[in-house]
C-alpha positions in Angstrom: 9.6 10.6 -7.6 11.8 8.8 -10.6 13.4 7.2 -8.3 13.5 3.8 -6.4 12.8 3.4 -3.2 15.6 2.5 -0.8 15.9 -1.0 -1.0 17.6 -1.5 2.2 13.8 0.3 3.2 12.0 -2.3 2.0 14.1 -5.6 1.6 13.3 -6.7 4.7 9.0 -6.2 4.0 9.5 -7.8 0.5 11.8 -10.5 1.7 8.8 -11.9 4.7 5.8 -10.6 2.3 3.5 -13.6 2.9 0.2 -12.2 0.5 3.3 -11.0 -2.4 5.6 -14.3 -3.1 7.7 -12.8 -5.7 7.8 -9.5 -4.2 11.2 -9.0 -4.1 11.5 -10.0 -7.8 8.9 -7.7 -9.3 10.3 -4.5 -7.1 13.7 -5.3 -8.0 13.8 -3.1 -11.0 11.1 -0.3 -10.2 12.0 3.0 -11.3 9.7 5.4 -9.4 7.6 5.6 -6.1 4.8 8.3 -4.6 4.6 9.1 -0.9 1.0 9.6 0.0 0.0 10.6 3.5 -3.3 12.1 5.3 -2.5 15.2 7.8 -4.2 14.0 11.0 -7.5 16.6 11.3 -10.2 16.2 13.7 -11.2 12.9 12.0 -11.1 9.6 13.3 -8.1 7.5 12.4 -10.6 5.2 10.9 -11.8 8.1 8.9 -8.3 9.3 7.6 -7.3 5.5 7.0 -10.8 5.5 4.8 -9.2 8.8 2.9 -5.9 7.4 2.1 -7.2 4.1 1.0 -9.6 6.1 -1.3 -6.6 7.9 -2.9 -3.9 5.1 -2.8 -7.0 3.2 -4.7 -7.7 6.1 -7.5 -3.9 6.1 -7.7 -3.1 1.9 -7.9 -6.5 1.8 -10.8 -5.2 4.8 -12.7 -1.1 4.3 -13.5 1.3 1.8 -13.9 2.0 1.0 -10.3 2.9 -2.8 -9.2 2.1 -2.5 -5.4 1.9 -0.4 -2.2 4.3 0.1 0.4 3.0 1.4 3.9 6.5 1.1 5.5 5.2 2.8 9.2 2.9 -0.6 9.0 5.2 -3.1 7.2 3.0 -3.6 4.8 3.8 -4.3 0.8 0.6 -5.0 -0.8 0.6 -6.4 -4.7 -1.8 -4.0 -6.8 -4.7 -6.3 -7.7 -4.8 -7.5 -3.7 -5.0 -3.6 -2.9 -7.7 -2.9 -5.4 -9.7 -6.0 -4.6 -9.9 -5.1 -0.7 -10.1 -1.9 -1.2 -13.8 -2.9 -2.7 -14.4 -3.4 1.2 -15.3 0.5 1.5 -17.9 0.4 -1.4 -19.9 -1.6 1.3 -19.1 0.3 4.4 -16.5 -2.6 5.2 -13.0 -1.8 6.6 -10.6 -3.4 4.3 -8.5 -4.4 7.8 -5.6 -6.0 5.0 -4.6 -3.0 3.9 -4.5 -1.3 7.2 -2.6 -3.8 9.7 0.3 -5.8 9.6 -0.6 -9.3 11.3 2.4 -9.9 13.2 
């Protein structure tokens, strides 16, 4: 969309970001998001959150994007951080980071 996101939807994420310091500097002035999402299907959830990390990754390697924003899990995740534990999957890890807020 060529839009920005809501920032009263992700102020408060980008305000307590402890992995993205100047997050709310370097998303003040986006000018576009994507929403991505996996249907649930009679695959695990550990399966579908394996999908969506393999598209968000092919997506985050392949534009101009600055960071992802899983709002349902409060997370906001700086690009190279995404790309770098998304490596995790190459080796049958599960990148836990990009999946799960510690709260």
């Amino acid at each position: 969309m060529p839009v920005q996101i809501p920032w009263g939807d992700i102020e408060g994420t980008a305000q307590y970001s402890y992995n993205w310091m100047t997050a709310n500097k370097d998303l003040e002035n986006h000018n576009s998001h994507i929403i991505v999402t996996v249907m649930s299907s009679k695959n695990s959830e550990v399966e579908r959150f394996k999908i969506l990390t393999k598209v968000l990754s092919s997506i985050v390697a392949t534009t101009n994007c600055i960071g992802v924003y899983q709002g349902s899990q409060s997370l906001l995740i700086p690009r190279q951080q995404y790309l770098d534990s998304a490596e995790a999957l190459k080796t049958n890890q599960i990148p836990l980071d990009l999946w799960f807020t510690l709260d």
